[in-house]
Every structure is written in structure tokens, then in C-alpha cells.
C-alpha positions in Angstrom: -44.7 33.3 -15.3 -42.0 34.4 -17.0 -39.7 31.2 -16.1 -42.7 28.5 -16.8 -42.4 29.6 -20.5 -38.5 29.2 -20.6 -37.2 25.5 -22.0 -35.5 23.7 -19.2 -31.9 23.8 -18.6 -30.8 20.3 -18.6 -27.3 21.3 -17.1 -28.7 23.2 -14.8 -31.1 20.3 -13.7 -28.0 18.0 -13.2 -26.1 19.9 -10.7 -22.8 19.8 -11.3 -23.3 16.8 -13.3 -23.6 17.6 -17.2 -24.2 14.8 -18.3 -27.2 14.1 -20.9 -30.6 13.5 -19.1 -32.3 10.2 -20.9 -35.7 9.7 -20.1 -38.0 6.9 -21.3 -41.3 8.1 -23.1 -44.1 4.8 -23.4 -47.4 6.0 -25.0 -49.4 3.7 -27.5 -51.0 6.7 -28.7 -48.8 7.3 -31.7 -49.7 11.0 -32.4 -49.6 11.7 -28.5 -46.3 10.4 -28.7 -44.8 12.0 -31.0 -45.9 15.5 -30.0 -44.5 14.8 -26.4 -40.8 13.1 -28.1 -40.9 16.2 -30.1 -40.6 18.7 -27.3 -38.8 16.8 -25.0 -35.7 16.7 -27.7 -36.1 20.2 -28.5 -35.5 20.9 -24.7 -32.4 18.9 -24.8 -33.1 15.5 -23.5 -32.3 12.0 -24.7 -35.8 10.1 -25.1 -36.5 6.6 -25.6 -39.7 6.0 -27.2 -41.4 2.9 -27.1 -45.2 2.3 -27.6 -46.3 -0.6 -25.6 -45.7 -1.7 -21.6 -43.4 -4.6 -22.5 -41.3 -2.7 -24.6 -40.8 -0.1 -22.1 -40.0 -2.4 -19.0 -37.1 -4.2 -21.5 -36.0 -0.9 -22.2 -36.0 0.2 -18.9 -33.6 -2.5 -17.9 -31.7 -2.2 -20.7 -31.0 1.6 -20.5 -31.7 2.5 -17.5 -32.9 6.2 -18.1 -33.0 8.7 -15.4 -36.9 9.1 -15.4 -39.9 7.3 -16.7 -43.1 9.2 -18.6 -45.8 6.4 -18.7 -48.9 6.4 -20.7 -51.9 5.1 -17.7 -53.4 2.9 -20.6 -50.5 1.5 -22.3 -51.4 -1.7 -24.3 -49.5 -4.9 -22.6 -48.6 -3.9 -19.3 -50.3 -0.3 -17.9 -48.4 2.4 -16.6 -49.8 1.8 -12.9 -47.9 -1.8 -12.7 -44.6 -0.8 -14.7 -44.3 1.9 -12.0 -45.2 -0.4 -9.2 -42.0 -3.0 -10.7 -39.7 0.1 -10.9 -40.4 1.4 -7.4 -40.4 -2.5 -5.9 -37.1 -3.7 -7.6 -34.9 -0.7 -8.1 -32.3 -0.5 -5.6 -31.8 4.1 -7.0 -34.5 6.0 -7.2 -36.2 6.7 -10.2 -38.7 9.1 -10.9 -41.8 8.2 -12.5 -44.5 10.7 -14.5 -48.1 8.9 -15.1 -50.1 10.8 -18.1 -53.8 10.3 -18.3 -57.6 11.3 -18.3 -58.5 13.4 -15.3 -61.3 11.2 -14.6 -59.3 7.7 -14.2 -60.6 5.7 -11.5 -57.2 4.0 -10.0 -56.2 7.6 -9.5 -58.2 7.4 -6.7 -55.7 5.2 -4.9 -52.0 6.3 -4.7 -51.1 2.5 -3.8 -51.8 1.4 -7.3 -49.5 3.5 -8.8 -46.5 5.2 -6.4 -46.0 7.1 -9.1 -44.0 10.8 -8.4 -46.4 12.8 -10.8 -49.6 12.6 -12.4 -50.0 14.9 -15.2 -53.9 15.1 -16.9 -54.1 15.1 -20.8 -53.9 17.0 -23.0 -50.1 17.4 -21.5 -49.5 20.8 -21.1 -45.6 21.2 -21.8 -44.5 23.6 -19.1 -45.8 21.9 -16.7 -44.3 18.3 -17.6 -40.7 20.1 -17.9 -41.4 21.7 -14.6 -42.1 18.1 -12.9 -39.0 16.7 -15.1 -36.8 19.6 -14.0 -37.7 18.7 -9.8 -38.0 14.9 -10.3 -34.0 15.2 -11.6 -33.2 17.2 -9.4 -34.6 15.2 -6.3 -32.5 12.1 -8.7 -29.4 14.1 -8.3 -29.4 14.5 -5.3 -30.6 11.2 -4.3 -27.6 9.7 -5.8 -25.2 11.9 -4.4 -26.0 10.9 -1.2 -26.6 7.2 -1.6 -22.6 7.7 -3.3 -21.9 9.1 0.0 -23.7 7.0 2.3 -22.2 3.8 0.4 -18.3 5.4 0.9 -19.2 6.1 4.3 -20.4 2.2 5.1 -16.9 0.9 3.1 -14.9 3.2 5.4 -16.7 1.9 8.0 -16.3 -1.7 7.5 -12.6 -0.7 6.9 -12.2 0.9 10.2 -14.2 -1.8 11.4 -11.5 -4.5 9.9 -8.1 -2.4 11.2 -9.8 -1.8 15.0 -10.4 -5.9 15.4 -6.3 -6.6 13.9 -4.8 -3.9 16.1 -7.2 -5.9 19.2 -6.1 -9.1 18.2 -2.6 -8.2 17.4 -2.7 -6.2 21.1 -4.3 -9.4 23.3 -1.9 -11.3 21.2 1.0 -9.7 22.0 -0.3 -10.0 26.0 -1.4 -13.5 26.4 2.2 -14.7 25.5 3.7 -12.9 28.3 1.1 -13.4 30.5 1.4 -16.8 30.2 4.7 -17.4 31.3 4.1 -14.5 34.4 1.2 -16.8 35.5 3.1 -20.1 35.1 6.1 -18.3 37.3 3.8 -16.8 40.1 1.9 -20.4 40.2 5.4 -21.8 41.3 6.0 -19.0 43.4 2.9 -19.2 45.1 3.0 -22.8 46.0 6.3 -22.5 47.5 5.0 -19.5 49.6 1.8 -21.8 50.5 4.2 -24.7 51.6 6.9 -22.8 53.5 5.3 -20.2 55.4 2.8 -20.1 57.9 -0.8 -19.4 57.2 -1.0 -15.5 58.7 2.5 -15.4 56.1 -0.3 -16.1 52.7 -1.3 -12.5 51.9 1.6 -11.8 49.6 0.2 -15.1 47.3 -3.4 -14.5 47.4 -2.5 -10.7 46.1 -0.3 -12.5 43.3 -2.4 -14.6 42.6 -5.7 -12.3 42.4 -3.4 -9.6 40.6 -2.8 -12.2 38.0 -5.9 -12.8 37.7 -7.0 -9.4 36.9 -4.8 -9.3 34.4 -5.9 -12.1 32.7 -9.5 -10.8 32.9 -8.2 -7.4 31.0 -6.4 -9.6 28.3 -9.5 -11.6 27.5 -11.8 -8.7 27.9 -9.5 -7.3 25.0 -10.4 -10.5 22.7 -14.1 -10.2 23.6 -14.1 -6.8 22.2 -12.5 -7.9 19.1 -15.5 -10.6 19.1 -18.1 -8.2 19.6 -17.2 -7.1 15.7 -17.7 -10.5 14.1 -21.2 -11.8 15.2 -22.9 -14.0 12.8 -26.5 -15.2 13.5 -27.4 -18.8 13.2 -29.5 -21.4 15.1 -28.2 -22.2 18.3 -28.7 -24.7 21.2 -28.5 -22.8 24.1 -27.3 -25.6 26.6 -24.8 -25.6 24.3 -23.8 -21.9 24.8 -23.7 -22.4 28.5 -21.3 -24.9 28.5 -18.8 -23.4 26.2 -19.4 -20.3 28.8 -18.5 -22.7 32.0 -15.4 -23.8 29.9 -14.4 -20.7 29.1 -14.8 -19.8 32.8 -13.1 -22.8 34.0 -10.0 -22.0 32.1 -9.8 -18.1 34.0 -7.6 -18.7 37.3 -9.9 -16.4 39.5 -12.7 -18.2 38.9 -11.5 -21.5 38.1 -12.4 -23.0 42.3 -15.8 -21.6 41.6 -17.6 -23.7 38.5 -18.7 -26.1 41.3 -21.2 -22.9 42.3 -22.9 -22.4 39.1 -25.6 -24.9 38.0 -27.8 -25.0 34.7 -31.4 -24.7 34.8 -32.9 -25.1 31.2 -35.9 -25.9 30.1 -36.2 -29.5 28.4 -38.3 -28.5 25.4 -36.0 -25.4 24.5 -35.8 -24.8 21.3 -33.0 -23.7 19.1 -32.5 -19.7 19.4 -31.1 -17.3 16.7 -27.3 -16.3 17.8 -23.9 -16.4 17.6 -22.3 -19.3 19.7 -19.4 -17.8 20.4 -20.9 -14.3 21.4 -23.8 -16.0 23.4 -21.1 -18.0 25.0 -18.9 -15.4 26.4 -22.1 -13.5 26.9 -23.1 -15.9 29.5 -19.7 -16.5 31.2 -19.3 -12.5 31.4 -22.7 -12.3 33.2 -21.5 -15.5 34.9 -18.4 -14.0 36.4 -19.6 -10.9 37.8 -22.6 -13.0 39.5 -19.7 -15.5 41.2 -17.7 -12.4 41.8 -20.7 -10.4 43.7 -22.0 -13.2 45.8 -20.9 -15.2 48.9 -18.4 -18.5 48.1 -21.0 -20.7 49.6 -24.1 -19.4 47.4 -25.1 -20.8 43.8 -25.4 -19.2 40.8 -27.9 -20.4 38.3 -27.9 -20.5 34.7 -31.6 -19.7 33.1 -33.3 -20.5 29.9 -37.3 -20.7 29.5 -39.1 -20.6 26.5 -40.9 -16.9 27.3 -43.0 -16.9 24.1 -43.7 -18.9 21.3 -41.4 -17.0 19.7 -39.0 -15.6 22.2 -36.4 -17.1 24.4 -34.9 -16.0 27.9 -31.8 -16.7 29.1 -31.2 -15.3 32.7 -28.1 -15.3 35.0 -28.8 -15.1 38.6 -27.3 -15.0 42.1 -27.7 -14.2 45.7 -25.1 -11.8 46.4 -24.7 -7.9 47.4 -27.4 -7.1 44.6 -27.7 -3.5 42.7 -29.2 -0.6 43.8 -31.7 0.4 41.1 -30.3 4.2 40.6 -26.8 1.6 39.6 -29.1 -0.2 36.9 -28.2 1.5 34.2 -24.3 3.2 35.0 -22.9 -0.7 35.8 -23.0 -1.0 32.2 -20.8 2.0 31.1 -17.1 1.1 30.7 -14.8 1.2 33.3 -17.9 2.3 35.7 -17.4 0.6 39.5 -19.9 0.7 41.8 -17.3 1.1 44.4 -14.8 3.1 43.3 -12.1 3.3 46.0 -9.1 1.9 46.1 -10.1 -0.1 49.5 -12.8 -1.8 48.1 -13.3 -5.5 48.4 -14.7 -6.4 45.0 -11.7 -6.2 42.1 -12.3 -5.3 38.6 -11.7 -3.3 35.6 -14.9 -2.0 35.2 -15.3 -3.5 31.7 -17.1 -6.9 31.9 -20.9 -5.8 31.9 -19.6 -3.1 29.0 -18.5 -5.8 27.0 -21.6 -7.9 27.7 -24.1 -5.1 26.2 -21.7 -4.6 23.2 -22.3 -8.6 22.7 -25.9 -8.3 23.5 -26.1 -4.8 20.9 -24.4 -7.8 18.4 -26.8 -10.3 19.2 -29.8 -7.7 18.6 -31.1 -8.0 22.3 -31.0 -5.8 25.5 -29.6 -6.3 29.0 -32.2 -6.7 32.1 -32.0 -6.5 35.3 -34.1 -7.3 38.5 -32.0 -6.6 41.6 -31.9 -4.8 44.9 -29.4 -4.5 47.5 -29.5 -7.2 49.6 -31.7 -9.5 47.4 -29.3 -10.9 44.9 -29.3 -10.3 40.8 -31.0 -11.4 37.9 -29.8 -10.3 34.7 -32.0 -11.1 31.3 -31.9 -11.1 28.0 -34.5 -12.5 25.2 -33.4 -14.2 21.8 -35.7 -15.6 19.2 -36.3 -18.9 18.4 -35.2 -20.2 15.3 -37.2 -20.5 12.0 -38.3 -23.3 10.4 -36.3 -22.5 7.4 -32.9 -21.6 9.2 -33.3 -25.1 10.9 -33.5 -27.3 7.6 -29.8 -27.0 7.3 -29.2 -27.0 11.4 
């Protein structure tokens, strides 16, 4: 009882923070307003005292005090729908004390209000500077850790920026070389295909399908520098596939394959919400592993339906070895092979379908798959379709 009677410590209320507590007082009763100004300066806070509801939003905006005491019946604007405008368009937290008579209907309804207190008149002293003294604190420490969260996020985006230069500046400083290592073991290998006999060929198809890997880690490198810069806007998704098929055509292990892969889309498709670029190499990715697990001879089809009215779904599927269902969810993690020893037929990093769910993750959409050894692969994904509005200036 003994600490309700004490005055509040506004230093102590602030943390480590000493500086002066302001807090906006709005009651049109003048004599109930100056009784509560009175005490709230002799416990050591700066008040603003206005006396009507449009004086105390201008003020609020103006001064931006730490915590709001609002009449219920202030002439103007009520204290109900000042609070409801603090709460709605304040991007901090600020507290908000509602004083009235015990038997006001919209107390009733927490909605109309949001306020963090309601204190019944006649305002009893202790207990307003016992709601002031938690609402600050709760302020306080609300702050703090918005501060924190914000520093946090800038870090963030500035680990963000130095991990996508130090992968560009990496598959930058590989494609040149590879480039001129592919161009000499394309010369090498012709003259190998022209001047020995056929059982002779091993030592060019393992150049050429060691290049090849290669070439799949460099651009994997650049696809993870991708994943970091995805921007959504209305796309056409036949659009996306081909840039995927060009992409693909323009990778040397795959290049004899594009023939295989045909586009199934539905006429009426309509724009989705994506990233071309990461949609794109999305597809191809999902394209590549279907032409790499399924016979020479068999097709691989492009998909895109309309699922919903407002979803899309974009499916790559083949007829190869297919996936054994306890494998759905492991081929995704990086550097994961199904087959893992070092006399198995299918090459690879292990990286392409990790890469694809980090593009997927970007484009706000999840991996599927429908597959069984045997039976071939399906991998899905859904996107939404565009708005009406984002469309205007499509």
C-alpha cells in the first residue's frame, strides 16, 4: 500500500533513458482538467493540455508525446476515435488512458476504443500514475526493441548486399576461365571424334560431360546470387518458359536435348505474379533435372493450367527413373544425391533442386511433387494470378 501512495519516479519509469516523460492531457471539462494537469506536473511529467478532440490530434502530431490521457466525451472528436487514429496510423506504440463514467455504453465493446486503460471518474490519482508508470514502461521497452529489430533488418540487408557481390564477383571470376577451357576441349574433342575409332570416344564424352558439370556449378553460383533479388510483377508465363528453354539451350550438357521438352499451356492463362527471371530459371532448373532423369527418347512437358480463379500451376514433368516418396523431401537439401557413390550413372552436384526451392521460397510458393519409382516426375508449384490493378501498367 505503501508504494501506491508514493509519486512516480519518472526516471525510474524510463529505464535507463532519463529523459522527460511528455504526455498529452485532452479533457473539455476545465476544472477536471486542471486538477489532473496539476498532479501530473507535480509528479514530474511534461503535459500538454488541450480541451477539445481536434486540438489534441494536431497536438499529437505535432509533439508526439509518449502517452495520451483522453477525456471519452471530448467536444469535436471523442476520445474513442482519437485513439482508434493513434492505434491505426502510428507506426511506435503509444499508450492510450480513456477517463470516463463507469456506466458508458461503448465501454461495452473494446473495438470502439483499443484503448490500453480505462480509468472511471472521479480519477483517483494513484491509480492513473500506476497505469502511466506500466504503459511507459511497456513504451520503453517497445522502442528498444523495435531500435533493435530495425538494426538487425539493416545488418541484414547489408549482409544480404556483400553475400550476392562476393557470388557474382566468384561466378565472375569462373565463367571467364571456363569459357576458354570449354572452347579448348570443344576442339579437342572433335579432333578425338574424327581421328579415332568409335570404342576410342570415352576420353571425349568424359571431357565433355566434366565440362559440363562445371558449367552447371558456375551457373548454379549466379542463381544463388538471383535468389536474393526477386521482385514481383505480372508475368506471362509462356514467356518464362521460353527464357527457361534459352537458358537451357545455351548449357552444353543439355544443349542436344531442347528437341525433348515441349510446352503445354493453357490458352486462356492469365498473367501470374512473379519474377521473370527467377520463374525462368526456376523452370529450366526443374527442366534439367527432368531431361537429366529420364530416357533420351522420352519427352518432357512444360505445364501451366489455370488451377483456380485465382491460382496458377506450373508443372514440370517427365517419364524417367521417378522418386521414391521417403526421397520427397531430402532431394531438396543441398548437395543431397539420391545416389551417392561414386559409380553412379546420373552426374550432379547436388545443388539444382536446392536452388530451385530457394527461388520458389523468393517467389512465395512451395515445391510439389507426385512421383514414384518407375512412374516418372511431376514437380508443381502454384503462383497467383495478377490483379487488376498491377495489370493497368502491364
Amino acid at each position: 500500500m505503501e508504494a501506491r501512495r508514493r509519486k512516480p519516479n519518472v526516471n525510474s519509469m524510463a529505464g535507463t533513458d532519463t529523459s522527460p516523460i511528455t504526455l498529452l492531457l485532452a479533457n473539455s471539462n476545465r476544472d477536471e482538467h486542471a486538477s489532473l494537469q496539476s498532479s501530473l506536473q507535480a509528479g514530474g511529467y511534461n503535459v500538454l493540455g488541450v480541451h477539445n478532440g481536434r486540438q489534441a490530434l494536431k497536438s499529437f502530431y505535432q509533439q508526439r508525446p509518449h502517452l495520451l490521457i483522453l477525456d471519452a466525451h471530448l467536444r469535436g472528436i471523442d476520445g474513442p476515435r482519437i485513439c482508434q487514429e493513434v492505434k491505426a496510423n502510428n507506426q511506435h506504440y503509444v499508450p492510450v488512458i480513456i477517463t470516463t463514467e463507469p456506466d458508458s455504453d461503448w465501454l461495452l465493446d473494446e473495438t470502439q476504443h483499443r484503448a490500453d486503460a480505462i480509468i472511471h471518474k472521479p480519477v483517483d490519482n494513484t491509480e492513473l500514475s500506476a497505469w502511466i508508470n506500466s504503459l511507459i514502461r511497456i513504451k520503453r521497452q517497445f522502442d528498444r526493441l523495435l531500435k533493435e529489430n530495425r538494426q538487425l533488418a539493416e545488418a541484414s540487408r547489408a549482409l544480404d548486399l556483400l553475400k550476392t557481390e562476393i557470388i557474382n564477383n566468384v561466378a565472375h571470376e569462373l565463367r571467364t576461365p571456363l569459357l576458354q577451357v570449354k572452347s579448348a576441349v570443344s576442339l579437342l574433342v572433335e579432333d578425338l571424334l574424327q581421328d579415332t575409332p568409335p570404342d576410342q570416344h570415352t576420353v571425349a564424352k568424359m571431357a565433355t560431360q566434366a565440362v559440363g558439370r562445371l558449367e552447371s556449378v558456375v551457373e548454379n553460383i549466379s542463381q544463388l546470387a538471383q535468389s536474393h533479388h526477386i521482385r514481383l510483377a505480372p508475368v506471362i508465363v509462356d514467356e518464362a518458359f521460353d527464357l527457361a528453354l534459352r537458358h537451357l539451350e545455351r548449357k552444353w550438357a543439355r544443349r542436344d536435348a531442347r528437341q525433348r521438352v515441349e510446352k503445354r499451356i493453357d490458352p486462356e492463362l492469365p498473367p501470374v505474379q512473379a519474377d521473370k527471371r527467377a520463374l525462368a530459371r526456376l523452370v529450366q532448373l526443374l527442366t534439367d533435372n527432368a531431361l537429366k532423369f529420364s530416357p533420351d527418347a522420352s519427352p518432357v512437358y512444360l505445364l501451366a493450367y489455370q488451377h483456380t480463379p485465382d491460382m496458377v500451376s506450373i508443372g514440370v514433368q517427365d517419364f524417367g527413373i521417378g522418386i521414391a516418396p521417403e526421397e520427397h523431401q531430402r532431394i531438396f537439401e543441398a548437395f543431397y544425391l539420391v545416389d551417392g557413390s561414386t559409380t553412379r550413372r546420373y552426374s550432379g552436384a547436388g545443388t539444382g533442386l536446392a536452388l530451385a526451392q530457394l527461388l520458389a521460397d523468393g517467389l512465395q510458393t512451395q515445391i510439389e511433387i507426385d512421383s514414384a519409382p518407375g512412374r516418372g516426375s511431376t514437380f508443381w508449384f502454384t503462383l497467383p494470378v495478377s490483379d487488376a490493378d498491377d495489370l493497368l501498367d502491364f
